[in-house]
N, C-alpha and C positions, 0 to 999 in steps of 0.2 A: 805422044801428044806434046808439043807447045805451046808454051803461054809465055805473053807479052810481060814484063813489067811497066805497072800502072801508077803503083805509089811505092814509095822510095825505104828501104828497109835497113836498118844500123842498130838496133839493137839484139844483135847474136850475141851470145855468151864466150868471154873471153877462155874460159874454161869447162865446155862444154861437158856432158858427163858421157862414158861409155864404159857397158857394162858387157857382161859376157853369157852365153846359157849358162845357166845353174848359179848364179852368184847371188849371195844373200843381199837383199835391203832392209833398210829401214823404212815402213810408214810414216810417211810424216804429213801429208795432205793430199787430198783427193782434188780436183779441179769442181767448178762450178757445170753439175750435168745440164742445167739450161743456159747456161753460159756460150760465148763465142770459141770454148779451148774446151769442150765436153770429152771424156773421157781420157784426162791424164793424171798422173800419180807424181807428185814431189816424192821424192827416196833421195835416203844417204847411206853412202858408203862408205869404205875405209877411202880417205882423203877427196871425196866428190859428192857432189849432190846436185839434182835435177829432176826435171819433168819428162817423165818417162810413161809411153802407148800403158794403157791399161790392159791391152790386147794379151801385151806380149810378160804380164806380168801373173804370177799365181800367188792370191793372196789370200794365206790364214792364219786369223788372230792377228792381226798387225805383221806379220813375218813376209815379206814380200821375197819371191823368187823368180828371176829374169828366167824365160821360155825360149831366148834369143838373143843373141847380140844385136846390141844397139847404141847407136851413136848420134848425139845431138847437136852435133855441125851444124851450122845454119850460116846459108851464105847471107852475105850483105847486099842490100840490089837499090839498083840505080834505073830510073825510068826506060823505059827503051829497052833494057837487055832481053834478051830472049832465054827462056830455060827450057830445059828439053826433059818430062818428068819419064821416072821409072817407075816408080808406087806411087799411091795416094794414103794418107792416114790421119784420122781426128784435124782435117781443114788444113794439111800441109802435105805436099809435096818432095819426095827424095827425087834430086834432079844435078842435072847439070847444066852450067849456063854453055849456048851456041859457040862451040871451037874451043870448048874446054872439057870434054866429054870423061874424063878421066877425074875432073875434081867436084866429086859429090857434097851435097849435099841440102838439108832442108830448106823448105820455103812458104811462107803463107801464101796460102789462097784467095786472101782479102786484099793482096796486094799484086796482085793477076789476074790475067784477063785470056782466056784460051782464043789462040791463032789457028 
């Protein structure tokens, strides 16, 4: 599927965080579940921290352990471009934008419009 961008997006993380199956986190905040960003996890790692799928996370007693690698790239978008998604997950998109099919990655949904 395609989606247009609609409103202009620049705040991606200079150092996004990526974790691996089976690596330990730290709990450190859960996301607002009636909120606009409903089921994501802050975790810290040895030298990284981020907002990581709840999905892909197994959580007990505060000890968090990734189910999956995951990476939190998030492209910068400029009105008009076009992105072509591969998943969908908690209001964002893993995609790539049109004639760049090789450079993944995420994207809100509040800032798209499906073509």
């Amino acid at each position: 599927m395609e989606y247009k961008v609609v409103k202009e997006y620049q705040d991606a993380p200079e150092s996004p965080i990526r974790i691996v199956s089976g690596e330990k986190l730290e709990f450190v905040e859960e996301s607002n579940p009636e909120g606009d960003w409903a089921n994501w996890i802050f975790c810290r790692g040895e030298n990284k921290e981020g907002w990581v799928p709840k999905q892909i996370l197994a959580i007990d007693n505060g000890e968090v352990t990734a189910l999956e690698d995951y990476f939190a790239k998030e492209h910068r978008l400029a009105i008009g471009e076009i992105l072509v998604k591969e998943h969908e997950l908690n209001g964002w998109i893993w995609s790539s934008k049109m004639g760049s099919p090789k450079e993944l990655a995420w994207a809100p949904l509040n800032h798209l419009c499906a073509v």
